[in-house]
DOZA-847733 format. One record per residue: residue number from 1; y, x, z of N, C-alpha, C in turn. Coordinates in pm, whole numbers, plus 50000, padded with zeros to 5 digits. Layout:
<pts>
+-----+-------+-------+-------+-------+-------+-------+-------+-------+-------+
| num |   nc2 |   nc1 |   nc3 |  cac2 |  cac1 |  cac3 |   cc2 |   cc1 |   cc3 |
+-----+-------+-------+-------+-------+-------+-------+-------+-------+-------+
| NUM |     Y |     X |     Z |     Y |     X |     Z |     Y |     X |     Z |
...
+-----+-------+-------+-------+-------+-------+-------+-------+-------+-------+
</pts>
This chain:
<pts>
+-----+-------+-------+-------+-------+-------+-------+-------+-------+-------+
| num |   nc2 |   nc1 |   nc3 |  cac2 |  cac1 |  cac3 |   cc2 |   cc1 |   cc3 |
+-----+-------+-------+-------+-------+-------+-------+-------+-------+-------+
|   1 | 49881 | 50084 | 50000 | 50000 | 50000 | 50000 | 50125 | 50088 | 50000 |
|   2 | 50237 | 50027 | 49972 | 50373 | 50104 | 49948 | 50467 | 50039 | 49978 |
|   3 | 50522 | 50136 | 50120 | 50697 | 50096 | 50157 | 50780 | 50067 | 50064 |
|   4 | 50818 | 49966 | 49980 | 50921 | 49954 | 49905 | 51057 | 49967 | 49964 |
|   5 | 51157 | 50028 | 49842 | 51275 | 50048 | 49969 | 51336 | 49896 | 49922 |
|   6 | 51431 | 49909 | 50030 | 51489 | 49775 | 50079 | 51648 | 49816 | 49969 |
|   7 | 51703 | 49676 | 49914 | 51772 | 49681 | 49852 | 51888 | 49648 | 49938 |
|   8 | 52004 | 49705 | 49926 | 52157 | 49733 | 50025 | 52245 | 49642 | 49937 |
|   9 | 52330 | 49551 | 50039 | 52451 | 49491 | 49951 | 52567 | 49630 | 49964 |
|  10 | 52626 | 49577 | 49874 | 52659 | 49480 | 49719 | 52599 | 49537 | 49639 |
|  11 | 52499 | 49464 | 49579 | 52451 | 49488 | 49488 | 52409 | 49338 | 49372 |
|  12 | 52422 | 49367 | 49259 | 52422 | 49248 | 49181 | 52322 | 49155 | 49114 |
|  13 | 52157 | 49235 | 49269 | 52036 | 49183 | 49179 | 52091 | 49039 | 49297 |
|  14 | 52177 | 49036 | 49460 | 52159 | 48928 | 49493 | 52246 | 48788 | 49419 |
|  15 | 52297 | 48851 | 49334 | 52371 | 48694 | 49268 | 52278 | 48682 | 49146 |
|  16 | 52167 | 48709 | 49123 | 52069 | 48675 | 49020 | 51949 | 48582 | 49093 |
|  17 | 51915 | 48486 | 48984 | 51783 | 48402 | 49049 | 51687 | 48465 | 49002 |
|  18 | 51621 | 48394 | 49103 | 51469 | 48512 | 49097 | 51390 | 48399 | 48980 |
|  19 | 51305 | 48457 | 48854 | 51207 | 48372 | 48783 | 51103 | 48361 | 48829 |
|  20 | 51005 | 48252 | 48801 | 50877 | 48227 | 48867 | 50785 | 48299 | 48804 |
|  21 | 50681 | 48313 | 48932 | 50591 | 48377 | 48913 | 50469 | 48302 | 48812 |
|  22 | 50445 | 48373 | 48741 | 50375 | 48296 | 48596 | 50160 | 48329 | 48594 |
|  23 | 50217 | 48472 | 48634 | 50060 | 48546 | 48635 | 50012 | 48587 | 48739 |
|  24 | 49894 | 48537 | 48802 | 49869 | 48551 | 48955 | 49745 | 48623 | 48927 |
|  25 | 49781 | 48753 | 48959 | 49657 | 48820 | 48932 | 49660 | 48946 | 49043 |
|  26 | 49624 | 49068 | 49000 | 49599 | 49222 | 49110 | 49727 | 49255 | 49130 |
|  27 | 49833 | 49231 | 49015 | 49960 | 49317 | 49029 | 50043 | 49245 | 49141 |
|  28 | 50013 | 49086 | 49114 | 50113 | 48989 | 49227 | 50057 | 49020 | 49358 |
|  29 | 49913 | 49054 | 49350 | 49865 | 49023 | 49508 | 49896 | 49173 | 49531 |
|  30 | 49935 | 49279 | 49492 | 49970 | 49400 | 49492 | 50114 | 49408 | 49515 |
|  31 | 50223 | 49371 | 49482 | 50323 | 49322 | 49522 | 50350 | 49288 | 49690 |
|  32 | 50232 | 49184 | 49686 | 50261 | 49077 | 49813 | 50240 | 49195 | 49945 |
|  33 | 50117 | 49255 | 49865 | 50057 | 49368 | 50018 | 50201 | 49470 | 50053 |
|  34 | 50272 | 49537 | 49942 | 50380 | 49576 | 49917 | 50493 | 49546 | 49998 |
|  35 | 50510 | 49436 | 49973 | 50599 | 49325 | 50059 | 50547 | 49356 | 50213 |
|  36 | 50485 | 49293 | 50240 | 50452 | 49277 | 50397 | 50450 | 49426 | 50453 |
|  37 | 50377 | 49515 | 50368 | 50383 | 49670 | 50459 | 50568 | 49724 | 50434 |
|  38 | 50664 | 49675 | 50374 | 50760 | 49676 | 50355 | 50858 | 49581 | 50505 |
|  39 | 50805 | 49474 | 50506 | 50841 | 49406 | 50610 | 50832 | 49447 | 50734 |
|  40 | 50698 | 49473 | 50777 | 50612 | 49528 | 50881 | 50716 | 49683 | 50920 |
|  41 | 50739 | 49780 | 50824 | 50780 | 49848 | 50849 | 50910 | 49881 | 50903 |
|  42 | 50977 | 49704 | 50860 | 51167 | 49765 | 50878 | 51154 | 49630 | 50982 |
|  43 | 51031 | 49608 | 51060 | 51074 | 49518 | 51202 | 51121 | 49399 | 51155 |
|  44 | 51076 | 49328 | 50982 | 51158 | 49212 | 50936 | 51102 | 49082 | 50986 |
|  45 | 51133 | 48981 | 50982 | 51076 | 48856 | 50984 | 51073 | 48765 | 50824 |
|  46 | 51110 | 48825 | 50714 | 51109 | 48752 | 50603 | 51155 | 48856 | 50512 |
|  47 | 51098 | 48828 | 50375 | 51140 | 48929 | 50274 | 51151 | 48845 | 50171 |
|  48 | 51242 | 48880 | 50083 | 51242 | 48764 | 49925 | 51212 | 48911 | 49799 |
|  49 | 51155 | 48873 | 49707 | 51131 | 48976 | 49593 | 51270 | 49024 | 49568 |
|  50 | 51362 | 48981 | 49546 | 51493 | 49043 | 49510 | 51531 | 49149 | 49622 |
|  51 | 51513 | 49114 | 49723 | 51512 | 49205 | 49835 | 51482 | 49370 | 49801 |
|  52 | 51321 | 49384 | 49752 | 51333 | 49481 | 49732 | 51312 | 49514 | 49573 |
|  53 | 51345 | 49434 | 49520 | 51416 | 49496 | 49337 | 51310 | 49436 | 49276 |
|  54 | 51204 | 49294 | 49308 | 51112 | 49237 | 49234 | 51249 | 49077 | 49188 |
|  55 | 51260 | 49058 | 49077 | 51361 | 48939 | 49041 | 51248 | 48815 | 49050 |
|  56 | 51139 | 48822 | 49100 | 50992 | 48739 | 49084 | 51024 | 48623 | 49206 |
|  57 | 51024 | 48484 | 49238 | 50987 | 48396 | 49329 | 50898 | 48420 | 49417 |
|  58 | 50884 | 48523 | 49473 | 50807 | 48564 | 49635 | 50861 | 48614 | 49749 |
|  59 | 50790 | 48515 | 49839 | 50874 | 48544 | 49955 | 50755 | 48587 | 50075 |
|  60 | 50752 | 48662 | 50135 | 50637 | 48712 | 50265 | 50731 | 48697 | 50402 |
|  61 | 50682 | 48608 | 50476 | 50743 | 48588 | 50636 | 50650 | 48614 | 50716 |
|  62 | 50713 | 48696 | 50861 | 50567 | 48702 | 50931 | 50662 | 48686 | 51068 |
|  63 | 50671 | 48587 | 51169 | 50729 | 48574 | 51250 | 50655 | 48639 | 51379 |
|  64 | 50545 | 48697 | 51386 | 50431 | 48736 | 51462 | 50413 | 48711 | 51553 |
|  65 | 50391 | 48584 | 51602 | 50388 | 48492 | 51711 | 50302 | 48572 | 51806 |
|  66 | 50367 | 48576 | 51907 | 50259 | 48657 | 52052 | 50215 | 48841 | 52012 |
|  67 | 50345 | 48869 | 51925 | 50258 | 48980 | 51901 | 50132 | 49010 | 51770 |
|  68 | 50056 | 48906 | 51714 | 49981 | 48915 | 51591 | 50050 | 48864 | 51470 |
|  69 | 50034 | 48921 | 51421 | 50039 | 48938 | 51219 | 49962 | 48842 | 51206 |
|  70 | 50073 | 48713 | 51151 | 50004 | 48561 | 51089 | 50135 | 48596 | 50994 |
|  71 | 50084 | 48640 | 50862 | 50169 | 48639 | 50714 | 50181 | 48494 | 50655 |
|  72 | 50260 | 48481 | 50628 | 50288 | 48337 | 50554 | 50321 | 48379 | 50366 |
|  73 | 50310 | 48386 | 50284 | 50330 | 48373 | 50147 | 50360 | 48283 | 50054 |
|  74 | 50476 | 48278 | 50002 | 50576 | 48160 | 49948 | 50569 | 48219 | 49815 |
|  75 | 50501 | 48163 | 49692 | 50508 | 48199 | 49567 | 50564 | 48075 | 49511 |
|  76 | 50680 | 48094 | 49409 | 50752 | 47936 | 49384 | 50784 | 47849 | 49438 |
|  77 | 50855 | 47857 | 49547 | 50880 | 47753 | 49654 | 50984 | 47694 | 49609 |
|  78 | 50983 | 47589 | 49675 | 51031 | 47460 | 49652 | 51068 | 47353 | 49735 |
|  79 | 51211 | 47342 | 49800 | 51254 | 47208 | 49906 | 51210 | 47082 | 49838 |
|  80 | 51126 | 46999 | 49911 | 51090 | 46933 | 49836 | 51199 | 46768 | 49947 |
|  81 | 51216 | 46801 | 50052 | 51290 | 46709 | 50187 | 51333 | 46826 | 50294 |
|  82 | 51441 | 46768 | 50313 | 51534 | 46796 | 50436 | 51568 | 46723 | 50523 |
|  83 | 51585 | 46741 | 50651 | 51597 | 46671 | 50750 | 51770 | 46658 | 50738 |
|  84 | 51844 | 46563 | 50780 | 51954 | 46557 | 50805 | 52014 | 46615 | 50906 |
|  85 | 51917 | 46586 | 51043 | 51981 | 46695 | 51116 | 51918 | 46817 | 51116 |
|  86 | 52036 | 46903 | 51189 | 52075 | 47066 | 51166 | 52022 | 47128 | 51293 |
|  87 | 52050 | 47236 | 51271 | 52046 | 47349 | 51389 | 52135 | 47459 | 51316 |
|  88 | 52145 | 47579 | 51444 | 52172 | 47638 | 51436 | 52107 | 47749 | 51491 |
|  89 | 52133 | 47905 | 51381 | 52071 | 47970 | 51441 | 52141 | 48132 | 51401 |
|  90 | 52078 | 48240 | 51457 | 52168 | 48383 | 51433 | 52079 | 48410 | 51344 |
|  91 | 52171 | 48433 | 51252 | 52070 | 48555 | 51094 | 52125 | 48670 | 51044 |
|  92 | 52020 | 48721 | 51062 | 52038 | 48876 | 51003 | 52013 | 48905 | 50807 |
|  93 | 52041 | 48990 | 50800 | 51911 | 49044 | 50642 | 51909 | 49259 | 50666 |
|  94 | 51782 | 49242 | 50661 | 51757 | 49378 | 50619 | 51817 | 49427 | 50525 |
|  95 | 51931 | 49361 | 50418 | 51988 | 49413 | 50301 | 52180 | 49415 | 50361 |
|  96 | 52180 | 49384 | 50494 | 52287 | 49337 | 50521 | 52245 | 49360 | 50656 |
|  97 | 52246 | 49554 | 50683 | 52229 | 49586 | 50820 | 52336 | 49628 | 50899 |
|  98 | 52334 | 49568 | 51040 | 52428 | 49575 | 51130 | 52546 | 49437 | 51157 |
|  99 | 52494 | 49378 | 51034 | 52613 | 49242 | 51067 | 52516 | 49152 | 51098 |
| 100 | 52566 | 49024 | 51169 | 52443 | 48862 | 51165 | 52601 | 48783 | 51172 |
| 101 | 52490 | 48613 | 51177 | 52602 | 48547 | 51152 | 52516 | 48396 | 51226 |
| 102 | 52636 | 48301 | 51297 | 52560 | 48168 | 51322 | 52552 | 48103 | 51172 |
| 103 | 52439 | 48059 | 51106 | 52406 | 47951 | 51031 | 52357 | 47812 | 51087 |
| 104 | 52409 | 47716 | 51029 | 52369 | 47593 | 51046 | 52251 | 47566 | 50886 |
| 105 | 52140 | 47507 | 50917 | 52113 | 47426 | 50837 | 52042 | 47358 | 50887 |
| 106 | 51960 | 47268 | 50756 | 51840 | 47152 | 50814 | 51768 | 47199 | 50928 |
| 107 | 51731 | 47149 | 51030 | 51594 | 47160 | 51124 | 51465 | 47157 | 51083 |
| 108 | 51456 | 47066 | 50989 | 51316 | 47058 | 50955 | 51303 | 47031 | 50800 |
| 109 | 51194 | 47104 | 50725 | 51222 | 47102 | 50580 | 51078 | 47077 | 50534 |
| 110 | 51055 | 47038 | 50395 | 50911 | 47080 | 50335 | 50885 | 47116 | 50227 |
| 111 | 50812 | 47204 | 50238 | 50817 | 47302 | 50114 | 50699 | 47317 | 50026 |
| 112 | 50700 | 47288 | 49931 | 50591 | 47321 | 49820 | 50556 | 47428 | 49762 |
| 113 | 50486 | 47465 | 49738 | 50458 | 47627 | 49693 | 50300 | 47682 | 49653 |
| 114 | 50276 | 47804 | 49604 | 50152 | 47830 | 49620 | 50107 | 47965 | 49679 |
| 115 | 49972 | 48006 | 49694 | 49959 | 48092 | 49783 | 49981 | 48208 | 49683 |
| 116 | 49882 | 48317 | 49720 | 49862 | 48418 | 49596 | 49743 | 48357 | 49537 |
| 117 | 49638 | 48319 | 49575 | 49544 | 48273 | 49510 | 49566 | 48150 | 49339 |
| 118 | 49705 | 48093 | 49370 | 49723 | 48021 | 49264 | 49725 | 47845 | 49336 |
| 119 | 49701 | 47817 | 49433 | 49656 | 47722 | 49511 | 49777 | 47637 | 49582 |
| 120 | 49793 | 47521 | 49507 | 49925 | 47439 | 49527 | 49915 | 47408 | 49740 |
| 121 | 50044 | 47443 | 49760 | 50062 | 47404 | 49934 | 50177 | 47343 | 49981 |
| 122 | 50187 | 47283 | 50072 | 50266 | 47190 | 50114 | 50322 | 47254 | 50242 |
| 123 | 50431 | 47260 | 50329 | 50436 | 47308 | 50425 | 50574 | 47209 | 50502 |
| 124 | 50539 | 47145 | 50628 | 50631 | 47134 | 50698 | 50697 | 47211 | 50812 |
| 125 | 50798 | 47252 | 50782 | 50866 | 47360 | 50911 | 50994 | 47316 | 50985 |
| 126 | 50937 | 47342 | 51097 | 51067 | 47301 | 51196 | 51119 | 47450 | 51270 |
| 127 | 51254 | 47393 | 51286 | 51330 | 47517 | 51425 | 51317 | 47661 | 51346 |
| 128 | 51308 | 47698 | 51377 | 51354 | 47874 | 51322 | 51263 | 47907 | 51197 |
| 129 | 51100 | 47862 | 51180 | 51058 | 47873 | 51052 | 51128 | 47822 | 50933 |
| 130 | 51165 | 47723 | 50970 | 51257 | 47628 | 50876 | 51375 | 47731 | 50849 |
| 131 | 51422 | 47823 | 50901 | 51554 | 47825 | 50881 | 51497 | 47996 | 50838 |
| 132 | 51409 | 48067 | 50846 | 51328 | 48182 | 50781 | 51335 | 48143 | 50614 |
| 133 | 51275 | 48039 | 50617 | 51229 | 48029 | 50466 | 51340 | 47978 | 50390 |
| 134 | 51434 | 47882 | 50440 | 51560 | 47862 | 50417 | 51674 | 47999 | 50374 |
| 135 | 51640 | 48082 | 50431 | 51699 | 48221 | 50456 | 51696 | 48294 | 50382 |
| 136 | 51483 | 48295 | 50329 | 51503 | 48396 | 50239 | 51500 | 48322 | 50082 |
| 137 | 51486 | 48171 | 50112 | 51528 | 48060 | 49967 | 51643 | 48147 | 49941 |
| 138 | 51755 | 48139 | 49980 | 51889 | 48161 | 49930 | 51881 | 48269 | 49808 |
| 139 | 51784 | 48392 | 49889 | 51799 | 48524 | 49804 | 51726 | 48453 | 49667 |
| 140 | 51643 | 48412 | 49685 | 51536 | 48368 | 49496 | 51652 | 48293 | 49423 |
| 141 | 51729 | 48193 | 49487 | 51880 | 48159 | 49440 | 51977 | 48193 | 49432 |
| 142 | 51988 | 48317 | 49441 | 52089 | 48416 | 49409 | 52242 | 48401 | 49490 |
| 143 | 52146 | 48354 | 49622 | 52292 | 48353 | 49709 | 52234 | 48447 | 49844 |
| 144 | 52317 | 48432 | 49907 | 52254 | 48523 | 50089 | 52279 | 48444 | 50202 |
| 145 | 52283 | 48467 | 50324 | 52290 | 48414 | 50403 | 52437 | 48352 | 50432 |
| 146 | 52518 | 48483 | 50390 | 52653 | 48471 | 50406 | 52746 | 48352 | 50318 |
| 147 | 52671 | 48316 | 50206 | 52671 | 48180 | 50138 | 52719 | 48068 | 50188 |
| 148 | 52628 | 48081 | 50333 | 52684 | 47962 | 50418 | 52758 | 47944 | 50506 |
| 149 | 52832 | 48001 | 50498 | 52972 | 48045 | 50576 | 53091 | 48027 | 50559 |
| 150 | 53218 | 47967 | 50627 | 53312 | 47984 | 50562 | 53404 | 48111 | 50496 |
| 151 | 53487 | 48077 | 50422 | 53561 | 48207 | 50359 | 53606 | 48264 | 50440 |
| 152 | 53643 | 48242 | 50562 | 53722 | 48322 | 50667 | 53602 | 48453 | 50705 |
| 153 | 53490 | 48339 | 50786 | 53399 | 48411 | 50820 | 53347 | 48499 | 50732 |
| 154 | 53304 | 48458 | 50618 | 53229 | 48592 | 50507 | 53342 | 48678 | 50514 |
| 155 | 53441 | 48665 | 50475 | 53526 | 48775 | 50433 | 53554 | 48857 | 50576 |
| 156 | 53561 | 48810 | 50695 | 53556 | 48951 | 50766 | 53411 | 48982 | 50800 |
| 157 | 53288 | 48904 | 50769 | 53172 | 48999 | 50781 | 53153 | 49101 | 50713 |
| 158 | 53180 | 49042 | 50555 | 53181 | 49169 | 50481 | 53294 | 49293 | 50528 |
| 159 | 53402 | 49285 | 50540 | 53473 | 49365 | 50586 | 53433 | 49435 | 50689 |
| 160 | 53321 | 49412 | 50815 | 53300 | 49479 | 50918 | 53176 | 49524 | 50852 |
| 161 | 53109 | 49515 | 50731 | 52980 | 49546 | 50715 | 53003 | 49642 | 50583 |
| 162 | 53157 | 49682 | 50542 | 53165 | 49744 | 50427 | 53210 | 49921 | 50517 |
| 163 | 53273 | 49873 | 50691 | 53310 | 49938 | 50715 | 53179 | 50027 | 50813 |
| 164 | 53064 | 49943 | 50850 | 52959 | 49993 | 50890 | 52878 | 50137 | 50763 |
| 165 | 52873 | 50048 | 50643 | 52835 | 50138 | 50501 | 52905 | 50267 | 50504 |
| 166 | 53029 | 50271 | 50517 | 53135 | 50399 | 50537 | 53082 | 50478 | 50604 |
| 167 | 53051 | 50424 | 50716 | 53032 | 50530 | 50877 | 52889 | 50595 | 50863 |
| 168 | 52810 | 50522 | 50786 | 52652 | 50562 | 50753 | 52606 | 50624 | 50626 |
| 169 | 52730 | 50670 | 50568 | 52683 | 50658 | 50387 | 52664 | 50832 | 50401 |
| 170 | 52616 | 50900 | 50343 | 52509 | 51020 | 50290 | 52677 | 51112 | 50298 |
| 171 | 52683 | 51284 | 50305 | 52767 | 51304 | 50265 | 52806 | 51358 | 50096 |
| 172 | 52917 | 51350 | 50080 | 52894 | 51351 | 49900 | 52886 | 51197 | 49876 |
| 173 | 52888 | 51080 | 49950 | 52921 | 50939 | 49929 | 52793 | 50925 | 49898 |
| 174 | 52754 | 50739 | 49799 | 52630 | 50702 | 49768 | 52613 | 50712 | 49617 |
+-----+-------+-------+-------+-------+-------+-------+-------+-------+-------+
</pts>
């Protein structure tokens, strides 16, 4: 398996939608393993293919309840219902390190999708799963977390997160 590196904003694969995955074969389920030892490695709770430079509809979440690795795999997903009411919750992105932000969205959602195997699934999620897969939806839609935010708020996250990039960037710049 292989650490993929993690893709850093600004960059212009996140305002691109991700296309669906068409061919489910060694390379996708090769990908997916990819993904998760990618996840696993940077302490994530969700990864979207654009994340790390796949433009493909896959998403790997592993919230690791109690400590064990229960992977979840979102190939073509799809809101299929939303709950009206909301929550709120703090989100991060591994592509967008050192800043978070309160998001509001649905509480409870359901999602259609398939596994790697090719195998149509249904999923209802409430409370923070809901708002994982919601999270890393945005990236396959070519938006981020920060999407959902007002202009006030994005614009000084980015500003405190352009000035984090400064303080961390290589010398000789990036």
């Amino acid at each position: 398996m292989l650490n993929l590196p993690i893709i850093l904003a600004p960059n212009p694969i996140f305002r691109q939608k991700a296309s669906k995955v068409d061919s489910f074969d060694g390379a996708l389920r090769q990908c997916i393993a990819d993904m998760l030892e990618t996840l696993y490695a940077h302490k994530g709770l969700g990864l979207a293919g654009n994340m790390v430079g796949v433009l493909k509809q896959i998403i790997v979440i592993d919230l690791q309840t109690d400590g064990k690795k229960d992977p979840l795999i979102l190939i073509n997903p799809h809101i299929v219902d939303a709950s009206d009411e909301t929550q709120i919750f703090t989100e991060a992105s591994l592509s967008y390190p050192g800043i978070e932000a309160q998001v509001r969205r649905p509480k409870k959602i359901a999602v259609s999708y398939f596994d790697e195997m090719q195998t149509a699934q249904e999923l209802t999620a409430e409370g923070f799963l809901a708002t994982v897969i919601q999270h890393e939806m945005d990236y396959l839609d070519g938006r981020t977390y920060l999407d959902q935010l007002s202009r006030l708020k994005k614009d000084n996250l980015l500003r405190r997160y352009r000035k984090i990039r400064i303080s961390v960037a290589p010398a000789g710049g990036e």
